[in-house]
N, C-alpha and C positions, 0 to 999 in steps of 0.2 A: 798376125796371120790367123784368120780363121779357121775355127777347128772341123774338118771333114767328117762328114760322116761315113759309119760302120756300114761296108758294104757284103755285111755277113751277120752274122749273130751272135755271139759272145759264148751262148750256151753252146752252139753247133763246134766248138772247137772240140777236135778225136787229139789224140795220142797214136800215131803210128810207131811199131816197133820192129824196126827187122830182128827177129830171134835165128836166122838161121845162118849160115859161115859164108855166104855169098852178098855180094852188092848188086842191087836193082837199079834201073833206069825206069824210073814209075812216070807213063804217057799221061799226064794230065792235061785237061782243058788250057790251061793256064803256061804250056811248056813240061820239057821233062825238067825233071826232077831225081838229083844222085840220091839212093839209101844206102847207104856202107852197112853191112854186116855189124851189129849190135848198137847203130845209131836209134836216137830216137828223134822223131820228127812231129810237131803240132803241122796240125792242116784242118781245113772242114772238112763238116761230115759229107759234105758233098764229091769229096772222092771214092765213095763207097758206090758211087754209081759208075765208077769204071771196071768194068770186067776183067780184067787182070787182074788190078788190086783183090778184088774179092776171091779169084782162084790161089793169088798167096797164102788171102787170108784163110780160104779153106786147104789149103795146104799147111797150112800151121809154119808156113815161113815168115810171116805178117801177125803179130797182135796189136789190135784194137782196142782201147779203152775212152772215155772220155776224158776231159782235161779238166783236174780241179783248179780253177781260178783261184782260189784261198791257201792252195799248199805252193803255187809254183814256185820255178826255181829262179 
């Protein structure tokens, strides 16, 4: 089978974290998407362009980090 190519960027992977006691139904381009109350989720950075996400995230119900590729799990 031929190997596909990355139709994203390797660097562009975030770290989403719901920190807060509630579960989200995050509208992405792609379908929704469940966040349970203290999951964490890899996504690209390209969900920072949905306006919701970003009102979590400035609500402090959503942390943001990058994804180290060298420690994961």
């Amino acid at each position: 089978m031929a190997k596909q190519p990355f139709t994203w960027q390797p660097e562009d992977v975030i770290e989403v974290t719901n920190v807060s006691g509630e579960n989200f139904i995050l509208h992405l381009d792609s379908g929704e998407l469940r966040l349970d109350a203290g999951r964490t989720l890899r996504m690209t950075a390209s969900t920072l362009d949905q306006h919701h996400i970003v009102q979590l995230v400035n609500a402090g119900k959503l942390q943001i980090q990058d994804f180290n590729w060298k420690k994961r799990r």
